[in-house]
N, C-alpha and C positions, 0 to 999 in steps of 0.2 A: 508417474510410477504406477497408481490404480491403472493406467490403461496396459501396460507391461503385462502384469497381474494377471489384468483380464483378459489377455490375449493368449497368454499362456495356460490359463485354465479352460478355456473352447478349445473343442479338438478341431485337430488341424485337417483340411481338408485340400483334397488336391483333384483336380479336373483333366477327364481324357476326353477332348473333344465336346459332348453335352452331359456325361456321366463323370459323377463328382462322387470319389470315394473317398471317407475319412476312415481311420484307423477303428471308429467302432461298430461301424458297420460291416465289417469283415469278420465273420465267424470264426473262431478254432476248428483245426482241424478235427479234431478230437473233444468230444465233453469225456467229463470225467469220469463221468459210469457206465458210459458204451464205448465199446472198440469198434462198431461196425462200421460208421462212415468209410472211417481210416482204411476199414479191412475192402469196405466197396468199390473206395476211391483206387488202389493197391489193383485190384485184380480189373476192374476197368482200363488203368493205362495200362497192365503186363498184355489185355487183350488187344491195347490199341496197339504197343508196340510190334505183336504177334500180325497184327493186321497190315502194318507198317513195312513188316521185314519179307513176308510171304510177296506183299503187292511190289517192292522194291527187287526182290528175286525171279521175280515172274518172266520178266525179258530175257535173263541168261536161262531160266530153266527151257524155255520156248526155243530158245534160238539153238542150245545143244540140243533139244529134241527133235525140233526138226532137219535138223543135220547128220542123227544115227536115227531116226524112225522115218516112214512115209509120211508125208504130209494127212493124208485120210483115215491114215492107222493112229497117228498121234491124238484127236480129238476122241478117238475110243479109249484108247490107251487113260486117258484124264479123266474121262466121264466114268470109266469103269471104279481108278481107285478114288474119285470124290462118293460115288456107290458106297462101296464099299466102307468109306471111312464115316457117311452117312448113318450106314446099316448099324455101324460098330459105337456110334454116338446112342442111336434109339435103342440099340440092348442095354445100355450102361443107364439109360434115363429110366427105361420103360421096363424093362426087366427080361420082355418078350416082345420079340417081331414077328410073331403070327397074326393072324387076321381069327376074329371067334366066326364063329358060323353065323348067327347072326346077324353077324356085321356084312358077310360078304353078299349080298345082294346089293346095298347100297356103298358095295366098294365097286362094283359093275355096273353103277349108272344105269339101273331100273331100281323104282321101287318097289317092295314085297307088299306093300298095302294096298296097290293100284288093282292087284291079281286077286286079292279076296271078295 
């Protein structure tokens, strides 16, 4: 009967292969007084699924495009609106997508200190 007892009072553990996980070594999803895991874990899979659905559409989008575009028109056609959709990410991040004057010497691959 003490062994019943004591069996039932050690947590129980269960084995995947060499990793042996028992019930209290699994964290909550959530502590009590932050929501951000939760909020982390939430927007991490809606990007995997977003990554998921985009990579699983990619073959019909390709195969109707290149069946109403030219085959050499279409790689522009893509590069132009991922451009674009680039451009429209770093206004929303950064505020502005200019270049300061200062900067543009070492956006041209010489540097301004080599010439002084």
């Amino acid at each position: 009967m003490d062994r019943l007892r004591a069996r039932a009072a050690t947590p129980r553990r269960r084995t995947l292969g060499t990793l042996a996980i028992s019930r209290q070594s699994i964290a909550p999803a959530q502590s009590p007084d932050t929501a951000q895991p939760v909020t982390r874990a939430a927007s991490a899979d809606l990007l995997l699924l977003t990554a998921v659905t985009l990579w699983g559409l990619n073959y019909s989008i390709v195969k109707f495009g290149l069946s109403e575009i030219a085959p050499l028109a279409f790689p522009v056609f893509r590069f132009g609106v991922g451009g674009i959709v680039l451009l429209v990410i770093l206004r929303l991040r950064e505020g502005s997508i200019g270049v300061r004057r200062e900067d543009l010497p070492s956006s041209l691959w010489w540097d301004s200190s080599a010439s002084r």
